[in-house]
C-alpha positions in Angstrom: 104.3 114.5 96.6 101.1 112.3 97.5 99.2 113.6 100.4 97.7 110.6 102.7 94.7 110.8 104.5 94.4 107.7 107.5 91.4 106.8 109.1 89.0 104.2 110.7 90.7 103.7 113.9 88.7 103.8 117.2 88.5 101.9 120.8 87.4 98.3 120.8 87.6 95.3 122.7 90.2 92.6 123.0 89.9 90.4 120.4 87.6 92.2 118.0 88.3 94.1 114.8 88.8 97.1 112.7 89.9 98.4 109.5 91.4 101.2 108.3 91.8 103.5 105.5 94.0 105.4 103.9 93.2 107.7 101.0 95.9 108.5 98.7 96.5 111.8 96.7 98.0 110.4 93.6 99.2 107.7 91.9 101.5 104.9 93.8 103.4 102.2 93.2 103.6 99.8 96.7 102.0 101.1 100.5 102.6 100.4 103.7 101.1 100.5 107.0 103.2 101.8 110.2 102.6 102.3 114.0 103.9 104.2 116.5 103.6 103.4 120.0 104.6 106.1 123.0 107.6 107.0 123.1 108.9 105.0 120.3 109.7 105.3 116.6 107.3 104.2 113.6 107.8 100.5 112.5 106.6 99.3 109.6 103.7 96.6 110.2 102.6 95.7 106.3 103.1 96.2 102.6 101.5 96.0 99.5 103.9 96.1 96.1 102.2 96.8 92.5 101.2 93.6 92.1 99.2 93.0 95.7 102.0 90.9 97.1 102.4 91.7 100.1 104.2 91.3 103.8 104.2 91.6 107.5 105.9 92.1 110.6 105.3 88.9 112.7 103.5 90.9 115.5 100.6 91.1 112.7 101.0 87.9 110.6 97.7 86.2 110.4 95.9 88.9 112.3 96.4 91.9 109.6 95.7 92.1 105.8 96.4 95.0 103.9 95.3 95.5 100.4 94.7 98.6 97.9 92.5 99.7 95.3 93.0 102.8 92.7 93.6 105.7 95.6 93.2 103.7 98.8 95.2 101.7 100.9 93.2 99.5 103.4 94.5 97.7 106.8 92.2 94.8 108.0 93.0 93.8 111.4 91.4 90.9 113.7 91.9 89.5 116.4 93.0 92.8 118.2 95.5 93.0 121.1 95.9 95.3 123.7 99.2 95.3 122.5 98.1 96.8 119.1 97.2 99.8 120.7 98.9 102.2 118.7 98.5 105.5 116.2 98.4 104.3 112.7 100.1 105.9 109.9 100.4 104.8 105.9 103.3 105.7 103.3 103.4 105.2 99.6 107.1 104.0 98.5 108.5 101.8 96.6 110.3 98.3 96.7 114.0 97.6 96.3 114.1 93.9 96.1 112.1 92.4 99.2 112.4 95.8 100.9 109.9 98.3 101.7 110.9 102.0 101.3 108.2 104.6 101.8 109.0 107.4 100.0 106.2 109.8 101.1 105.5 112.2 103.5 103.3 111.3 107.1 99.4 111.6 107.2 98.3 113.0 110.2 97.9 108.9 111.4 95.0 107.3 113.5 94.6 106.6 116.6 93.7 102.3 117.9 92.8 102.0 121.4 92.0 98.4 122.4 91.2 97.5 126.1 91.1 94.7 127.9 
């Protein structure tokens, strides 16, 4: 099982940016990003399949990019929200069809704080 390491979160400012990292244990075939808020359950925000195609929840669209290289998953996101303020987690998985199924275990996530 691939062991995932997230990290590059932090507190900014409304409308400014951050990316994120995730390092990957292991070879993969598609990633995702997820976030949790309080109190909530994990939602899937992005994904990347073998080929670099990739989708997004429309709370993200045009804000987010996620993209990969050999062992890292990456998360590009502009234009921050409070509403974005959230811990940030990455899976490895696979596709079936146009669906997402991470197939990993949970890194230990990090944590976006953006204020007002």
């Amino acid at each position: 099982q691939v062991h995932l390491v997230e990290s590059g979160g932090g507190l900014v400012q409304a409308g400014e940016s951050l990316k994120l990292s995730c390092v990957v244990s292991g070879t993969f075939s598609a990633a995702g990003w997820h976030r949790k808020f309080p109190g909530k359950q994990r939602g899937l925000i992005a994904s990347i399949d073998a080929g670099g195609g990739t989708n997004y929840a429309d709370a993200v669209k045009g804000r987010f990019a996620i993209s990969r290289d050999s062992n890292k998953v990456y998360l590009e996101m502009n234009d921050l929200k409070v509403e974005d303020t959230a811990v940030y987690y990455c899976t490895t998985g696979i596709f079936l069809g146009e669906m997402y199924l991470p197939n990993s275990g949970w890194g230990q996530g990090t944590q976006v704080t953006v204020s007002s």
